[in-house]
C-alpha positions in Angstrom: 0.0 0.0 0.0 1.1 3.3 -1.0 0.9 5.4 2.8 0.1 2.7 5.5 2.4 0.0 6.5 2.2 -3.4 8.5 1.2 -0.9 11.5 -0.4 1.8 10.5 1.4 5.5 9.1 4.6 6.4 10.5 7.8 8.2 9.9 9.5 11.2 10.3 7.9 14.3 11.0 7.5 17.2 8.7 8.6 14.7 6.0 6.9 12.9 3.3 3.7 11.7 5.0 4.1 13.3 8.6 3.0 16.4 8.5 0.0 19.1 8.9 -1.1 19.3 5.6 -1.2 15.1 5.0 -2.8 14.7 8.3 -5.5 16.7 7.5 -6.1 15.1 4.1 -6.2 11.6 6.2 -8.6 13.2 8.7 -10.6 14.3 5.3 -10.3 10.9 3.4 -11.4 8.9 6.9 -14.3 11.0 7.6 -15.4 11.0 4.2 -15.1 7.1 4.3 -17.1 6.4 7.5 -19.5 9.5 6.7 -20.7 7.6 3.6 -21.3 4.5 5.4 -24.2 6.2 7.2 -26.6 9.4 6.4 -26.3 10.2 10.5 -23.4 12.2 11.8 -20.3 10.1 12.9 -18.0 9.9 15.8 -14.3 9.5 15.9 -12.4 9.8 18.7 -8.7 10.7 19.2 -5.6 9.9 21.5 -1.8 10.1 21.4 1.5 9.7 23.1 3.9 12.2 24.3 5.5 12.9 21.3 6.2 16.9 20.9 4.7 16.5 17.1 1.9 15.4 18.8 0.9 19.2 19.4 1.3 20.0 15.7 -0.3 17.1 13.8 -3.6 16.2 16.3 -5.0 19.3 14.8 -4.6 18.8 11.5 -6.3 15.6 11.7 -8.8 17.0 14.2 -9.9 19.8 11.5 -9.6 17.4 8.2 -12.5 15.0 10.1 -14.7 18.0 11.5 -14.3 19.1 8.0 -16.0 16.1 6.5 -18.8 16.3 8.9 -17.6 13.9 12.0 -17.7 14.9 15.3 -14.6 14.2 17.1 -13.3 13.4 21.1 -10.1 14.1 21.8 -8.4 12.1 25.0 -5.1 13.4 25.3 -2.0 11.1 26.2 -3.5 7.8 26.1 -2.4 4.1 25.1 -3.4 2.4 22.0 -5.6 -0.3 23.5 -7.5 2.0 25.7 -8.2 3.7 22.7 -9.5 0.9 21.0 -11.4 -0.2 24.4 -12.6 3.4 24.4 -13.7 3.2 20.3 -15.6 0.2 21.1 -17.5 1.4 24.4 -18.2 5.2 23.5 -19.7 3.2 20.4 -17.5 5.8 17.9 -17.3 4.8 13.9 -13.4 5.5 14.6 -10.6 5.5 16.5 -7.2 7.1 15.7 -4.0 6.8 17.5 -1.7 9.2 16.8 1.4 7.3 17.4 5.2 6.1 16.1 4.9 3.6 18.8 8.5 2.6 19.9 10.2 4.8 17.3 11.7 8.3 18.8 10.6 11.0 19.0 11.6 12.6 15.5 9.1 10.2 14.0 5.5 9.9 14.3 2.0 8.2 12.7 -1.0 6.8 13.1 -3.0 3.9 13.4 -6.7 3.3 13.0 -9.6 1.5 14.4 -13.0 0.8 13.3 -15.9 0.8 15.9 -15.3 -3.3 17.2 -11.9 -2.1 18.0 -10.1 -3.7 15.4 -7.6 -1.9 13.2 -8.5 -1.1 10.1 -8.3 -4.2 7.4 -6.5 -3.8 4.7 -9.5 -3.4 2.4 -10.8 -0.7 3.8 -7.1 1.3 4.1 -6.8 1.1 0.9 -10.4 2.7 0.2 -9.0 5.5 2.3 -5.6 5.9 0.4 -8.0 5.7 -2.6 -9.7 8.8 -1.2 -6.6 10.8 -0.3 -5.1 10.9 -3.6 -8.3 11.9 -5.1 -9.2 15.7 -4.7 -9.7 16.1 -1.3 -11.4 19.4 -1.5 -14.6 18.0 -3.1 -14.9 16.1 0.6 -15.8 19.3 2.1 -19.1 19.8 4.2 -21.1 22.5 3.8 -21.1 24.9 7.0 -23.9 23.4 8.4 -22.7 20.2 8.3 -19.3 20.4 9.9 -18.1 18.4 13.0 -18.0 19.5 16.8 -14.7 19.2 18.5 -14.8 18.2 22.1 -11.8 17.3 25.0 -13.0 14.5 27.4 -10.3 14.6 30.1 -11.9 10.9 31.7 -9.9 8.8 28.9 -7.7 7.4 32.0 -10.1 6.5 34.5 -12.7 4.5 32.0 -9.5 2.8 30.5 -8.7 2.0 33.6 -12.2 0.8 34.6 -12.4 -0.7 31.8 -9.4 -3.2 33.1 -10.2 -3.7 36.3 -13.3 -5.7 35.2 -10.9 -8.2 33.5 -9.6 -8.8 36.9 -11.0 -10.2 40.3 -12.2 -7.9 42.9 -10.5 -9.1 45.7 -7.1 -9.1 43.5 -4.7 -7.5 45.5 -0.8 -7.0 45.2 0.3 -5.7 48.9 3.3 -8.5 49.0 4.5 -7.3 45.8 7.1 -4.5 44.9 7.3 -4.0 41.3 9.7 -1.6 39.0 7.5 0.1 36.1 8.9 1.6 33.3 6.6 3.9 31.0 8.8 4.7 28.2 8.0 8.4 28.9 4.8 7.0 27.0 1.2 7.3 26.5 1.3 4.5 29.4 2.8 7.3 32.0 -0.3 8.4 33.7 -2.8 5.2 33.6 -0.5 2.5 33.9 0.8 3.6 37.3 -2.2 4.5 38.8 -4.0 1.3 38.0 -0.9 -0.8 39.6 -0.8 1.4 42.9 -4.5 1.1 43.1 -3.8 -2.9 43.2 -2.0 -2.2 46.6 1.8 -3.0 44.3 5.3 -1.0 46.1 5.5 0.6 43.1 9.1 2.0 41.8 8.2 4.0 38.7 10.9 5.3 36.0 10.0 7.0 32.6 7.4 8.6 33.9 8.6 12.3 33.2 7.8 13.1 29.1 8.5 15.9 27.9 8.0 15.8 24.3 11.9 14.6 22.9 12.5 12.2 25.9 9.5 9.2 24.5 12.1 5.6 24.3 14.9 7.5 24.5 17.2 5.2 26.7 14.2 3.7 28.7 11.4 1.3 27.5 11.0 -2.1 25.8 13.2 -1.3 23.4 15.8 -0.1 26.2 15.7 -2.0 29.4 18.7 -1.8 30.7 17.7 0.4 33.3 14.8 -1.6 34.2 17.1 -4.3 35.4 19.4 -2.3 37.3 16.4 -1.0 38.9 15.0 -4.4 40.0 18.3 -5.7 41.1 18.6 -2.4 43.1 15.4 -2.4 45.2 14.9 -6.5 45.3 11.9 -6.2 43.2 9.7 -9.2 42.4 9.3 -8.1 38.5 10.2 -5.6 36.2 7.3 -3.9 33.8 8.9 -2.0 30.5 6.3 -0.7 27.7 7.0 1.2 24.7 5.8 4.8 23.6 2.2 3.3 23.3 2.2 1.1 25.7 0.6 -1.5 23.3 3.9 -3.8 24.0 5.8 -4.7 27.0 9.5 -6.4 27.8 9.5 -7.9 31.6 12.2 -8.3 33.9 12.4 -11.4 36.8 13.3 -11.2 40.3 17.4 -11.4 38.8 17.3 -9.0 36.6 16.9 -11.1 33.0 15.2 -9.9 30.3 12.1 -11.6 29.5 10.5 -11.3 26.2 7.4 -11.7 24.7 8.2 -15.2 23.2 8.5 -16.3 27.1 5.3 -14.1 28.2 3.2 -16.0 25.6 5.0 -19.4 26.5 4.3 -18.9 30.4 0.7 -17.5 29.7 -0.1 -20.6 27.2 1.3 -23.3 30.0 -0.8 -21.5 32.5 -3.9 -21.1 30.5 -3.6 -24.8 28.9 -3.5 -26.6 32.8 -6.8 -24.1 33.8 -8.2 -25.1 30.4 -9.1 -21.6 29.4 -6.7 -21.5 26.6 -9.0 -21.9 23.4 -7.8 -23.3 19.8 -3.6 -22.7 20.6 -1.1 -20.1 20.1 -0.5 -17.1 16.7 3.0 -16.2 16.7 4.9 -14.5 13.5 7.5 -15.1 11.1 9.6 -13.5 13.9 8.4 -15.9 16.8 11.4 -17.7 18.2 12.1 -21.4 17.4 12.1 -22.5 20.2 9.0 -21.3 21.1 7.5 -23.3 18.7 9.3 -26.4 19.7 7.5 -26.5 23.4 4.6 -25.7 22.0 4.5 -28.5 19.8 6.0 -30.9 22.8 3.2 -29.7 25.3 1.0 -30.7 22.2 -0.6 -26.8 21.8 -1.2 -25.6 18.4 1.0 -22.8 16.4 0.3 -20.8 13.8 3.1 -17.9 13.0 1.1 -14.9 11.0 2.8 -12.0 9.0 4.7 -9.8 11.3 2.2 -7.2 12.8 -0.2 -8.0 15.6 -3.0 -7.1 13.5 -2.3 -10.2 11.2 -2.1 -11.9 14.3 -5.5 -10.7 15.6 -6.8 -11.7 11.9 -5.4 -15.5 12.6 -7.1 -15.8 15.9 -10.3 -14.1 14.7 -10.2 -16.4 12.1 -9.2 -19.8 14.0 -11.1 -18.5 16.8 -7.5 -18.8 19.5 -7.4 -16.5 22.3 -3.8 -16.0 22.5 -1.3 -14.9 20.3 1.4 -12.0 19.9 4.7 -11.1 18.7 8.1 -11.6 20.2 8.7 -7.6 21.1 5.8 -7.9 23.3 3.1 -7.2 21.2 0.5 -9.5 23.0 -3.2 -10.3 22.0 -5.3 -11.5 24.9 -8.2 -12.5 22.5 -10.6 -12.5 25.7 -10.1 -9.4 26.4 -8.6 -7.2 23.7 -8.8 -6.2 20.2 -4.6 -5.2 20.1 -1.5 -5.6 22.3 -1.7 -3.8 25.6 1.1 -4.0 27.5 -0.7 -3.2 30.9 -3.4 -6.0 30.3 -0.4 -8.7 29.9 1.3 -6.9 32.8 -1.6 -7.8 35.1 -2.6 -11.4 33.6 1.1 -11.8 34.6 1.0 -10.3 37.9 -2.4 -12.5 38.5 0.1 -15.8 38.2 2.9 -14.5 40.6 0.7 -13.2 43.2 0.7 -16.7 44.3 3.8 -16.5 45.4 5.5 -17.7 42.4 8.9 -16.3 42.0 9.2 -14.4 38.4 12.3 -16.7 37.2 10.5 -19.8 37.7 7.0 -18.7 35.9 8.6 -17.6 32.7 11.4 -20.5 32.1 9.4 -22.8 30.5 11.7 -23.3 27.1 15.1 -22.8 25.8 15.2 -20.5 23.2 17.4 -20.9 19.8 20.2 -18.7 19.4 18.4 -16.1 17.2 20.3 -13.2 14.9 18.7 -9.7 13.4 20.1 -7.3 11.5 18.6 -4.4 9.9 20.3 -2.7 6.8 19.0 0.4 5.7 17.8 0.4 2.4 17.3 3.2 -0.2 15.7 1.2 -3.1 12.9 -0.5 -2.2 12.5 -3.6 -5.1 16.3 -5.0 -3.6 14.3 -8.2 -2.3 12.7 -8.5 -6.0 16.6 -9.0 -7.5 17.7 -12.2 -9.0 21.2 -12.3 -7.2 19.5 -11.7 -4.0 16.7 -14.2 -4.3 19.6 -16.6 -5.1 21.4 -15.7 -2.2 18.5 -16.5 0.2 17.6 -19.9 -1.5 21.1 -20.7 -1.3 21.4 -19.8 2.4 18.4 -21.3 3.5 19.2 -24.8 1.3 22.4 -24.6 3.6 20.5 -24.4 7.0 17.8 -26.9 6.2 17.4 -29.1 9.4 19.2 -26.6 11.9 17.8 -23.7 11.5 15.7 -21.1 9.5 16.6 -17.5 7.8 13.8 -14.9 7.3 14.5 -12.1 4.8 12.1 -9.0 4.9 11.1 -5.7 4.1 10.4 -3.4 7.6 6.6 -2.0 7.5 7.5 0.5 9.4 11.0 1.8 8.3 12.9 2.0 5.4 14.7 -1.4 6.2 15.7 -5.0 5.4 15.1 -7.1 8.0 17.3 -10.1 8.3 16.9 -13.1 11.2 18.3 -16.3 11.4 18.1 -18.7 14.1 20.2 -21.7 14.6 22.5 -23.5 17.2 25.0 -23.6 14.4 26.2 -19.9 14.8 29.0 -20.6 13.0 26.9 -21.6 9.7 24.4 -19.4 10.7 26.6 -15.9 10.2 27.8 -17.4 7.5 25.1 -17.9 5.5 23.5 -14.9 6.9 26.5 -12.8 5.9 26.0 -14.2 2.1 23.0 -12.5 2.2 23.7 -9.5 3.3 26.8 -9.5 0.9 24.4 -9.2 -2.1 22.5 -6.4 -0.3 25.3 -3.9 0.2 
């Protein structure tokens, strides 16, 4: 597709895509999309992280859908799955997050939902690109016609109310101290006032945005410090999301990392033996060998999707499983949400170790395969499409056969080639790895 990717619209701001005068054609192109659907005015409702851009580009998008005759909420700092719980229960036609998710700041995006809470399908995305390249100015309401624009400054609390019905009443945490990183994130405000209202010792760190600071050295995709911090006060577990707290990285009682390969392993154990785990287990291209080898010993089912928890959603939707997520911690409780929230997982994690189950022993449940990634940035695009390089990977992967596996693939987010191999043979591994990566430099 031409402007959205595996997860939604992102890049850099005030560049290409990202920028006032493209957000407001998407606003426009949406609300003419979901204003045609119905004769009655429509609802869309908006939140976003803590990126400075965030200031510059919600109103852009704010005006293009007030311009094509939706009315339009705007929540503030909020993350993406309490904007899709919100989409779903304010009974909206839309939901837009405006969002570059673990990116920093420099970048930005969006990503929509429909009113079930789902992301957009493809289908429909590209009915909207469809719509944006067309002339926009045609989509204009009359004056009578245009949107209202209101602030609801409750987007925390329901979200958070929202969760706490996922959970027992008499669920407490008194006996546990837990360190909580928020990535400087949309996650800053909600996710540590629903974990001290639990009763938790709560050590919180990236909790302090202000506008440049979003993943910078903190977060899932930085956790270093959440590990010195659990080391350093003794804590039972470690909690890192990302900028939109849709994904989360944890940390045992020693201070290893824990990704979301183990979460979803640990979860699917524990939700197997209470027999609440329905159909088996989505994972991606991306989910860890070894992950797939316990599954298949514990006799679980596992289907790997396209990388992108929305293709995972699609897969369980479709095989009707009700868990299934992504090895960076995007994780799809299919009870209870429509996306990866990183404080949802948090607490069906939490719910486990309250018993008092020590963090290190819950989450090693499998030994994962030495597994490789390297990201080359790319400037032409069709590289993957070139005869030498096809070669190359059939070559590579005719040479790992039986030990291991190589994925080679465009980023749908960045301008990047992904490349990840996993194998026990590191030796043949880089090697044929390398080879690939020869013919794309």
């Amino acid at each position: 597709m031409k402007y959205f990717g595996t997860d939604g619209i992102r890049g850099q701001v005030n560049s290409k895509n990202i920028n006032g005068d493209m957000f407001f054609k998407f606003g426009l192109a949406a609300g003419k999309y979901f204003t045609n659907l119905k004769k009655k005015k429509q609802t869309a409702i908006i939140a976003k992280d803590t990126r400075l851009s965030g200031y510059a580009l919600e109103p852009a998008l704010v005006s293009g859908l007030a311009s094509a005759g939706m009315h339009v909420f705007t929540l503030g700092p909020l993350p993406t799955n309490g904007l899709a719980m919100l989409t779903k229960s304010m009974r909206a036609n839309l939901g837009i997050m405006i969002t570059a998710s673990h990116n920093l700041f420099y970048d930005n995006g969006l990503k929509l939902f429909g009113p079930d809470g789902l992301k957009l399908s493809d289908k429909i995305q590209k009915k909207i690109e469809m719509l944006i390249d067309s002339r926009v100015e045609k989509y204009l309401s009359k004056p009578k016609l245009l949107g209202r624009v209101k602030r609801l400054e409750s987007g925390t609390d329901d979200y958070i109310k929202i969760l706490k019905k996922r959970i027992p009443s008499n669920f407490k945490l008194k006996n546990m101290k837990i360190v909580l990183d928020c990535a400087n994130g949309a996650g800053y405000k909600s996710a540590p006032k629903m974990i001290r209202s639990l009763g938790a010792k709560l050590i919180v760190i990236g909790n302090k945005p202000n506008g440049f600071n979003i993943n910078k050295n903190c977060g899932s995709t930085s956790p270093k410090k959440l590990q010195k911090y659990v080391k350093k006060h003794r804590a039972n577990l470690g909690i890192s999301l990302d900028g939109d707290a849709d994904r989360l990285i944890m940390c045992d009682e020693k201070g290893l990392i824990i990704d979301g390969d183990q979460i979803i392993a640990a979860l699917a154990l524990q939700w197997n033996k209470k027999k609440i785990l329905k159909g088996g287990v989505v994972g991606t291209l991306m989910s860890n060998y070894g992950l797939e080898k316990f599954l298949k010993r514990k006799k679980i089912k596992f289907i790997r999707a396209n990388v992108g928890d929305r293709y995972v959603k699609e897969i369980m939707q479709k095989k009707k499983f009700n868990l299934g997520g992504e090895q960076s911690g995007h994780i799809i409780l299919g009870k209870f949400a429509t996306t990866g929230d990183g404080l949802l997982v948090a607490l069906e994690v939490i719910k486990a170790l309250n018993k008092n189950i020590k963090a290190s022993n819950f989450f090693d449940v499998f030994e994962k395969t030495p597994q490789f990634l390297v990201n080359l940035n790319i400037k032409n695009e069709n590289m993957l499409k070139k005869l030498s390089v096809k070669n190359s990977i059939r070559i590579s992967n005719k040479l790992i056969k039986g030990q291991g596996r190589i994925l080679v693939r465009k980023s749908g987010t960045e301008q990047k080639i992904r490349i990840m191999g996993e194998s026990k043979n590191e030796v043949l591994l880089k090697k044929c790895m390398n080879n690939i990566i020869k013919t794309l430099n």
